[in-house]
C-alpha positions, -999 to +999 in steps of 0.1 A: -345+312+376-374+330+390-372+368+393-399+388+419-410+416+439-431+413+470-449+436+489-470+434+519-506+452+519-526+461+544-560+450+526-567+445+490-567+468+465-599+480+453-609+473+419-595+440+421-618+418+403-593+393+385-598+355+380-584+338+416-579+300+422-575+288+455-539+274+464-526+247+490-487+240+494-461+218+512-431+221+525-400+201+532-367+218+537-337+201+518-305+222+534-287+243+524-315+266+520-330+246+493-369+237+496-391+212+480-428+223+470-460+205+461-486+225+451-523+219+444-543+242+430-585+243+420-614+242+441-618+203+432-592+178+443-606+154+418-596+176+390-567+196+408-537+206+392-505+193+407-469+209+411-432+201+422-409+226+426-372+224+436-363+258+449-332+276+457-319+300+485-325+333+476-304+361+465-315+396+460-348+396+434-339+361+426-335+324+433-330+295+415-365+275+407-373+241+390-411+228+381-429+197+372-462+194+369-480+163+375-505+155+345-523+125+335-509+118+302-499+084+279-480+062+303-485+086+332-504+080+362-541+081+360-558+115+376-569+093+407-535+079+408-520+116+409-547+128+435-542+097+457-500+106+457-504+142+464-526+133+491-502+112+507-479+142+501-495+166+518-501+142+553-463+135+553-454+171+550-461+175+587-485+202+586-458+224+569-489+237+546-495+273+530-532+278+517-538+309+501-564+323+476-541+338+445-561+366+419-550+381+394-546+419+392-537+444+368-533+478+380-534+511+371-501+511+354-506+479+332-484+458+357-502+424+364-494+411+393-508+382+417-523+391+449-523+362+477-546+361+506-533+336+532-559+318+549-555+293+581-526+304+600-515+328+580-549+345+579-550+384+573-519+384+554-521+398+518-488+395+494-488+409+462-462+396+438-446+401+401-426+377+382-411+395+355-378+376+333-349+398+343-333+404+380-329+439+364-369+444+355-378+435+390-355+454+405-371+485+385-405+480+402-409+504+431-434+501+455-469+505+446-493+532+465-515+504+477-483+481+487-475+489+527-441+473+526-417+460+500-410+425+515-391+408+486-357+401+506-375+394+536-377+355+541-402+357+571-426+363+546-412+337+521-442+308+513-418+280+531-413+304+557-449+310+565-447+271+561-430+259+591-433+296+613-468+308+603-471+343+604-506+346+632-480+327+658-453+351+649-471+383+651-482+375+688-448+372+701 
């Protein structure tokens, strides 16, 4: 289960100086509100980590989340192998992609939490997140001072979301 909060800012907070990787997604919907995820993260795509996650509709603070991360290991595809299938991946995901630069911040309070700057077609939009283990620690969190809106229960501004409606060709409408 994954438990967060998410807040819209209008910039970046200052001081933020964490370690970031950049992050490419894709999306397929499953029904019944259920999505499947690759994700790749690192500069490199030679060297790239790969992702799978089975995610649920969700509920409050909280939705239902499997991973699986593609590694070369004994008996496992070869690194190449992996790259070459994730590739392929991403081309039959019909452009349902999410690209976004993720850092690392720890405020002022001691709270780390992961600060997304959407690139592409989502460019200008900055989502802070925290993934804490209880529905009842997230739902603690109140907004911070540099957060403009808390958008954890709104989907528009869920990743698959911002997949398949990105949010530059929703803000013109």
């Amino acid at each position: 289960m994954e438990y967060e909060r998410r807040f819209r800012l209008d910039r970046v907070p200052e001081g933020m100086s964490g370690p970031s990787e950049l992050i490419r997604q894709a999306y397929w919907t499953l029904g019944d509100g259920w999505i499947l995820r690759v994700r790749r993260t690192g500069e490199d795509d030679n060297t790239a980590g790969t992702e799978v996650a089975i995610k649920g509709p969700r509920s409050g603070f909280q939705r239902a989340e499997f991973e699986f991360f593609l590694a070369q290991a004994k008996g496992m595809p070869s690194v190449s192998e992996v790259k070459n299938a994730t590739d392929d991946l991403f081309r039959a995901s019909g452009g349902h992609i999410v690209v976004k630069t993720r850092t690392s911040y720890l405020a002022s309070d001691g709270l780390a939490w992961d600060i997304d700057v959407f690139h592409f077609d989502n460019e200008g939009l900055v989502i802070a997140e925290i993934e804490l283990p209880s529905a009842l620690g997230v739902a603690a969190i109140s907004k911070p001072e540099w957060a403009a809106e808390d958008v954890s229960e709104n989907r528009s501004y869920d990743n698959d979301t911002l997949a398949f409606r990105p949010w530059n060709r929703r803000k013109s409408l």
